[in-house]
DSSP file (Angstrom, degrees, kcal/mol; ACC not computed):
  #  RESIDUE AA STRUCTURE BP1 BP2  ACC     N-H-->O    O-->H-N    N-H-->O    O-->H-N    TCO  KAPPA ALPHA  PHI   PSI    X-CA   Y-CA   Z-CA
    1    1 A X              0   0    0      0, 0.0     5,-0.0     0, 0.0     0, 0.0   0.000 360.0 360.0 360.0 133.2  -32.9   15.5  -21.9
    2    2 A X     >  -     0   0    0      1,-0.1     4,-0.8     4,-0.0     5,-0.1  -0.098 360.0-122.9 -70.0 149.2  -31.0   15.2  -25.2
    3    3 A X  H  > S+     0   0    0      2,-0.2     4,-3.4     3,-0.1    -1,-0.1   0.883 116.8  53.8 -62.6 -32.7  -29.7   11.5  -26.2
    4    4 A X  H >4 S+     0   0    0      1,-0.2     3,-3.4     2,-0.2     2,-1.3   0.811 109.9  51.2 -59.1-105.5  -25.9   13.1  -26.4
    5    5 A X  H 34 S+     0   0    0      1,-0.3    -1,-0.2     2,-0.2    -2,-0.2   0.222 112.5  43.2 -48.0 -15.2  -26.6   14.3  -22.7
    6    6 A X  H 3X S+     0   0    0     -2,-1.3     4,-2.8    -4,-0.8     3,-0.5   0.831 109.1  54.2 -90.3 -34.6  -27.7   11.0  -21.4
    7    7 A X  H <X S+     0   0    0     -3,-3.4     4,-2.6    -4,-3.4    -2,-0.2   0.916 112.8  44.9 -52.2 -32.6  -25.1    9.0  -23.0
    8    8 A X  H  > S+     0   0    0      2,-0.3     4,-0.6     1,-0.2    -1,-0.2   0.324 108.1  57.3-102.8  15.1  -22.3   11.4  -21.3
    9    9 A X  H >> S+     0   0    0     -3,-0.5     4,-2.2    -5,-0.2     3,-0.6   0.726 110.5  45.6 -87.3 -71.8  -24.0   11.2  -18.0
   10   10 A X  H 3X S+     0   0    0     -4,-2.8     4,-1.2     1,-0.3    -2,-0.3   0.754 112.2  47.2 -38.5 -41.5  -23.6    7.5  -18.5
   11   11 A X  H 3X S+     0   0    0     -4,-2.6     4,-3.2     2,-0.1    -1,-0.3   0.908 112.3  54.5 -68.7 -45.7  -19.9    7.6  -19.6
   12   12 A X  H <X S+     0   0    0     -4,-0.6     4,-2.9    -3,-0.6     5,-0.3   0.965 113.9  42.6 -72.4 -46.5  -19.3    9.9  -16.6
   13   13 A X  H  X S+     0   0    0     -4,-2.2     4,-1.4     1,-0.2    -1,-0.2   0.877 108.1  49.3 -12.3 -71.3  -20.7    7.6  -14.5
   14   14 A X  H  X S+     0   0    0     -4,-1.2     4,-3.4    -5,-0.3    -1,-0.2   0.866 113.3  52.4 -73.3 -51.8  -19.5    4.4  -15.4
   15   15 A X  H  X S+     0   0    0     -4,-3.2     4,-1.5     2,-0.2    -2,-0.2   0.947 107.6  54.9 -72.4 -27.8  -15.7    6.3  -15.3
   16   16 A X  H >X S+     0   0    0     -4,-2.9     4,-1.3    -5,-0.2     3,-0.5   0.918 109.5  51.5 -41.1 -64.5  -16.6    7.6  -11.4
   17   17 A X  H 3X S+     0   0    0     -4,-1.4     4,-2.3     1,-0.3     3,-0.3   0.787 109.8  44.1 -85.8 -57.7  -17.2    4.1  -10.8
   18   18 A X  H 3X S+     0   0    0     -4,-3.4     4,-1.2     1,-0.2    -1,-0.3   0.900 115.0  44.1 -32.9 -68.7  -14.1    2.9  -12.1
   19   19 A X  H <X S+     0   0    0     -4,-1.5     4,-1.4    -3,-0.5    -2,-0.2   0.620 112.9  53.6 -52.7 -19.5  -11.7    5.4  -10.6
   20   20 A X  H  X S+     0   0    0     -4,-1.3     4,-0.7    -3,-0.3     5,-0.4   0.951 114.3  43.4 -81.7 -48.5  -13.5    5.2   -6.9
   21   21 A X  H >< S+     0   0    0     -4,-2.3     3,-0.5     1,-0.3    -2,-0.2   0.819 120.8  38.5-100.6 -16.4  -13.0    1.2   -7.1
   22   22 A X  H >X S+     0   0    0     -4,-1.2     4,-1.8    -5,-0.2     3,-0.9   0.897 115.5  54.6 -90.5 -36.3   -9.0    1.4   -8.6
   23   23 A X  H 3X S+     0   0    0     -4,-1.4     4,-0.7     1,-0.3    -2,-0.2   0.734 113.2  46.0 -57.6 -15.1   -8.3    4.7   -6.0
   24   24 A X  H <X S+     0   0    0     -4,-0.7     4,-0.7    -3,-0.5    -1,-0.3   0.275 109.4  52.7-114.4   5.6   -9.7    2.0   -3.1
   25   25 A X  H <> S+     0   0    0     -3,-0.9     4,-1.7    -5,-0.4    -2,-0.2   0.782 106.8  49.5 -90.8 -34.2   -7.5   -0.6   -4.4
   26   26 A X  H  X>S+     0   0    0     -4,-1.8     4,-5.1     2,-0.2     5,-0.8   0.880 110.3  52.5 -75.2 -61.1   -4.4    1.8   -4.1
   27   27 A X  H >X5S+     0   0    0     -4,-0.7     4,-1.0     1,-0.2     3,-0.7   0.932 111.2  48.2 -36.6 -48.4   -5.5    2.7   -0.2
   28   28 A X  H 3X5S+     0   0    0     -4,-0.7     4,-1.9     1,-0.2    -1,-0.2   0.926 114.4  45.3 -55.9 -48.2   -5.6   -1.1    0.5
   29   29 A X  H 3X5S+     0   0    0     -4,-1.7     4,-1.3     1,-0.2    23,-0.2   0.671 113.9  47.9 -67.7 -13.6   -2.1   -1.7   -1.2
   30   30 A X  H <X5S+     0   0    0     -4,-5.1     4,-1.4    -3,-0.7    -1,-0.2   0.452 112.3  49.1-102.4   3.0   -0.5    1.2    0.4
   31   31 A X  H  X<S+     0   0    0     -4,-1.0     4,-2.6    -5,-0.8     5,-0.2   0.915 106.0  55.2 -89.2 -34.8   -2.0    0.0    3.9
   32   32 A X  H >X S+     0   0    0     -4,-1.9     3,-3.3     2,-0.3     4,-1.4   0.956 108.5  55.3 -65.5 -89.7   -0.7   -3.6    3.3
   33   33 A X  H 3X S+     0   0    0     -4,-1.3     4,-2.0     1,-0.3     5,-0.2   0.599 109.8  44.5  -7.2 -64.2    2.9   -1.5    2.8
   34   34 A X  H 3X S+     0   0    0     -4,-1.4     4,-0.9     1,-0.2    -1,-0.3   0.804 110.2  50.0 -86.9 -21.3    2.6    0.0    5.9
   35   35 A X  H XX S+     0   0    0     -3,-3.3     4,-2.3    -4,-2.6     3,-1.0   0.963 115.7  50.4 -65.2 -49.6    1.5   -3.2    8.1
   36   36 A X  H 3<>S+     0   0    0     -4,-1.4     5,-1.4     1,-0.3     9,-0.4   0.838 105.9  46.6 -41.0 -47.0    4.4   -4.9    6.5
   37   37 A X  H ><5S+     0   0    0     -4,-2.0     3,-0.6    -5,-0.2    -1,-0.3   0.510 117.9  48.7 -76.8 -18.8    6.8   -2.5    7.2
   38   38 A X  H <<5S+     0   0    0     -3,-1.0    -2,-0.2    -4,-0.9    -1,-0.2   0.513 107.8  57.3 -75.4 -23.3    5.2   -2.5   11.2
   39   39 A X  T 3<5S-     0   0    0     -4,-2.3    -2,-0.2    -3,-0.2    -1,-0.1  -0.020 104.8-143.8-121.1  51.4    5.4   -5.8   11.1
   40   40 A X  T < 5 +     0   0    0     -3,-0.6     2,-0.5     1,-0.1    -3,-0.2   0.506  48.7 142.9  14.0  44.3    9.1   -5.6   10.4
   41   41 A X    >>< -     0   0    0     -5,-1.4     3,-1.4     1,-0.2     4,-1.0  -0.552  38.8-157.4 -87.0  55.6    9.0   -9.0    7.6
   42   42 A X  H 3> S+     0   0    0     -2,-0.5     4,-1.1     1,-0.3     3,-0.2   0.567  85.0  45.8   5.3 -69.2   11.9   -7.5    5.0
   43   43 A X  H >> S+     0   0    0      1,-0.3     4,-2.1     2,-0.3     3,-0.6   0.935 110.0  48.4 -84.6 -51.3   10.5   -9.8    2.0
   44   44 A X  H <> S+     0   0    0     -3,-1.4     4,-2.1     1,-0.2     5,-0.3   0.984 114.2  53.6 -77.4 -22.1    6.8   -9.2    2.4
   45   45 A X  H 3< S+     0   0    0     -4,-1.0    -2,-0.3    -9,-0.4    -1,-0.2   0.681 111.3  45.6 -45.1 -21.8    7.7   -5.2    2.5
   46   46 A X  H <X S+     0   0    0     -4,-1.1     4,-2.4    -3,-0.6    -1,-0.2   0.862 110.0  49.8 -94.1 -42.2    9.3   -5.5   -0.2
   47   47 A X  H >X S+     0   0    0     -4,-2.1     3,-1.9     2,-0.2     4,-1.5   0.999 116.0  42.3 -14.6-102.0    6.8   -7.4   -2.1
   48   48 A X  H 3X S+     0   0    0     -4,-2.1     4,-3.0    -5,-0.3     5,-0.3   0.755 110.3  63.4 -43.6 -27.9    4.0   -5.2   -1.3
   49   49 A X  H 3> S+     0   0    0     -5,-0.3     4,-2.3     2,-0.2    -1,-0.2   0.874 106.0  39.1 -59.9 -56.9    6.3   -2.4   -1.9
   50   50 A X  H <X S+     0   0    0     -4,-2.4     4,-1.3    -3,-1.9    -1,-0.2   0.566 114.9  56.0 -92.7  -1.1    6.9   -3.2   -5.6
   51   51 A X  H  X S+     0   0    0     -4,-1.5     4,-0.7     2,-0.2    -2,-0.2   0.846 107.5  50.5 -84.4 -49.2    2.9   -4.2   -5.9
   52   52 A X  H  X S+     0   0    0     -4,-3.0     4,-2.4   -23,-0.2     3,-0.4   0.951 114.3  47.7 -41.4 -58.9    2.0   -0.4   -4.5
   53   53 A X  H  X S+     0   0    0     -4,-2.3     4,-1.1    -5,-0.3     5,-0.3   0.931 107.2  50.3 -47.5 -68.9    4.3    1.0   -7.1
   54   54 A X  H  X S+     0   0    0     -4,-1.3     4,-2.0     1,-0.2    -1,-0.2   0.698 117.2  39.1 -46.1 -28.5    3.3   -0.7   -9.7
   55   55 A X  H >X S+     0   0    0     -4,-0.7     4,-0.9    -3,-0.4     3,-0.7   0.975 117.5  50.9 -63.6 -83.8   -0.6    0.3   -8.9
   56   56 A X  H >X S+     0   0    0     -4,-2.4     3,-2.6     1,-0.2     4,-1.5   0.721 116.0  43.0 -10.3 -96.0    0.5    3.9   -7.9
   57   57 A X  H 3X S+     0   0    0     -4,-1.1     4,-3.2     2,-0.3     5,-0.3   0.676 114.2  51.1 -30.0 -55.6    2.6    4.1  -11.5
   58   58 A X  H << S+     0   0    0     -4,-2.0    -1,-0.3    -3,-0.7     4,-0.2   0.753 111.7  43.4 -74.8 -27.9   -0.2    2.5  -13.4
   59   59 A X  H <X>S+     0   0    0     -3,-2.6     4,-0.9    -4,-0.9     6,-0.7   0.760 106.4  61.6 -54.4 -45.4   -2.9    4.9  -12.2
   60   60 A X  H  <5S+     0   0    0     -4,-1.5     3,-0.3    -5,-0.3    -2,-0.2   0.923 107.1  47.5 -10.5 -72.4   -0.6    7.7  -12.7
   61   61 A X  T  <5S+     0   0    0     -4,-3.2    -1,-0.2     1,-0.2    -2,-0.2   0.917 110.3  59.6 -28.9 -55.6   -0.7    6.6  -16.6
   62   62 A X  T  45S-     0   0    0     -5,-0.3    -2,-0.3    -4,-0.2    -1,-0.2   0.640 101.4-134.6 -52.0 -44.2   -4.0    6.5  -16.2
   63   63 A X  T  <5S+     0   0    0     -4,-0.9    -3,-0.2    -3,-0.3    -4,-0.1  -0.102  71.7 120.2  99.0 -27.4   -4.7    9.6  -15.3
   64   64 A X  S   <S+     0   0    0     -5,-0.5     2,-0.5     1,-0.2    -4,-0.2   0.565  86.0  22.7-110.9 -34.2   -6.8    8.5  -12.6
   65   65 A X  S    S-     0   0    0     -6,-0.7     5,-0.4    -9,-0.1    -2,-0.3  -0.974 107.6 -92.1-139.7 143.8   -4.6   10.4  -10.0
   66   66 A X     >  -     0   0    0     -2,-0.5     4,-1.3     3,-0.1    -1,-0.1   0.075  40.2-128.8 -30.2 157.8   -2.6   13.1  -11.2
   67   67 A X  H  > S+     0   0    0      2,-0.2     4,-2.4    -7,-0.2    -1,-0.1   0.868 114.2  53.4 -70.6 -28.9    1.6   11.4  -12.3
   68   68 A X  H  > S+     0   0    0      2,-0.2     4,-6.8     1,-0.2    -1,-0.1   0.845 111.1  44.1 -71.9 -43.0    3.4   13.9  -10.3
   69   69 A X  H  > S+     0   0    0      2,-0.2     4,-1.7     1,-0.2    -1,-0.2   0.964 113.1  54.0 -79.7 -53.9    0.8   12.7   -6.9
   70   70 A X  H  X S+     0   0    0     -4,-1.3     4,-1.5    -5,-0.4     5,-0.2   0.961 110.6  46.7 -50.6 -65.7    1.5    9.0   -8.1
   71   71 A X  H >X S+     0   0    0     -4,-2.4     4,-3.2     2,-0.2     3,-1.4   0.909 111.1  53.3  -6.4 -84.8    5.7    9.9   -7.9
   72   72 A X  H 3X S+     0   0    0     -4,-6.8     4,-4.0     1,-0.3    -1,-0.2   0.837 108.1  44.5 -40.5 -59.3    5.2   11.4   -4.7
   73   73 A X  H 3X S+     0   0    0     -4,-1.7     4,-2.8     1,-0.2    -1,-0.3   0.857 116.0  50.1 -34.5 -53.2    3.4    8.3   -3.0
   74   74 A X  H <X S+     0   0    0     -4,-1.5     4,-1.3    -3,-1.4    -1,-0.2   0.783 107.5  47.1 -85.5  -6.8    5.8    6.0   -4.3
   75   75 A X  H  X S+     0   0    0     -4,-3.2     4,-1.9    -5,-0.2    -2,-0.2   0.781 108.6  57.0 -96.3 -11.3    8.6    7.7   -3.4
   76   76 A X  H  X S+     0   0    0     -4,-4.0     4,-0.6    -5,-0.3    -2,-0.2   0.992 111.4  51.2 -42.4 -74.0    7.0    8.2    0.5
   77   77 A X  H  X S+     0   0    0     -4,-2.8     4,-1.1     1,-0.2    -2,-0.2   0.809 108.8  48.5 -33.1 -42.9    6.8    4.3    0.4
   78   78 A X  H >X S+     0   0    0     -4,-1.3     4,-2.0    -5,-0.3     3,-0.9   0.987 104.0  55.6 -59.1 -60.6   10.0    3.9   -0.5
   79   79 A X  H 3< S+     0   0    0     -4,-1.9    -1,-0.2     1,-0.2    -2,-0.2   0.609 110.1  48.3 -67.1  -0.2   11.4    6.0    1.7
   80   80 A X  H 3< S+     0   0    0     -4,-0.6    -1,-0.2     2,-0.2    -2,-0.2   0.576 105.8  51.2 -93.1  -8.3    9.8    4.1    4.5
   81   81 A X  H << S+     0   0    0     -4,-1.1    -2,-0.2    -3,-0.9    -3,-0.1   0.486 109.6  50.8 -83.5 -39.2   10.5    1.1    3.8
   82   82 A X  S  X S+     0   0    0     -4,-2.0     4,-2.3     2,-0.2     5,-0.3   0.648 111.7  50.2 -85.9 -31.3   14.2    1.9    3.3
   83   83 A X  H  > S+     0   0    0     -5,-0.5     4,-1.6     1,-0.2    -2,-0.2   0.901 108.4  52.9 -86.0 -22.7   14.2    3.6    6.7
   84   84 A X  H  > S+     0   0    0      2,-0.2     4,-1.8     1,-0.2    -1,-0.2   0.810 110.5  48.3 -69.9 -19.3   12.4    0.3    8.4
   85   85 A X  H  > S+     0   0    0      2,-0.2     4,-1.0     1,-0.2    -2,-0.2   0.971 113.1  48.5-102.8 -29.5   15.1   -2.0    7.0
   86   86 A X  H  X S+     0   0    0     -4,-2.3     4,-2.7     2,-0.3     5,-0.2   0.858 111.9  43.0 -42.3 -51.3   17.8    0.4    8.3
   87   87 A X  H  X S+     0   0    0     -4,-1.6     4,-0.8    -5,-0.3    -1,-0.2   0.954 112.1  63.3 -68.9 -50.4   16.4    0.8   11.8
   88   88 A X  H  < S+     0   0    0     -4,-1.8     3,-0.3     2,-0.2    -2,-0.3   0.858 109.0  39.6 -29.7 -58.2   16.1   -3.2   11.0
   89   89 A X  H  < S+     0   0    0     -4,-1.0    -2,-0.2     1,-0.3    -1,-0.2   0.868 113.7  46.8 -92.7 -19.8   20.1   -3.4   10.8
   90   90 A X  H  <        0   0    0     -4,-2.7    -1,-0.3     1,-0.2    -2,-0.2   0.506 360.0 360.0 -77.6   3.5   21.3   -1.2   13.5
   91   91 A X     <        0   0    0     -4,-0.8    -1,-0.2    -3,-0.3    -2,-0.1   0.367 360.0 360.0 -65.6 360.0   18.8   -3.0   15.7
């Protein structure tokens, strides 16, 4: 094996490693969304809300998941989040 071909086995590596541990960072922040919003607290949904985006948004940048697929996610969140604090005021 060529020195080039070990180094870029090592670079791909090192970036798997990366994306796997910010792509399991994202799951966690968008599961914290949805307990919040289940456990019908306005402030910490909203919170977590703008902490998901920002994640989402920043991977997006990133490349690390596609921008369009970041978009989409945050604007699911959103829209659940708006529809728990509605159900929240006709309650």
């Amino acid at each position: 094996m060529a020195s080039s071909e070990e180094k870029r086995y090592q670079q791909s590596v090192k970036r798997h490693d990366r994306n796997q541990s910010v792509k399991s960072r994202l799951k966690t922040t968008i599961k914290k969304v949805i307990a919040a919003t289940e456990a019908k607290d306005p402030a910490a949904t909203e919170t977590e809300l703008r902490l998901a985006a920002s994640e989402l948004q920043k991977a997006g940048r990133k490349r690390i998941l596609h921008p369009n697929t970041a978009s989409r996610r945050v604007a699911r969140l959103s829209r659940l989040v708006q529809k728990s604090k509605s159900a929240a005021v006709s309650a």
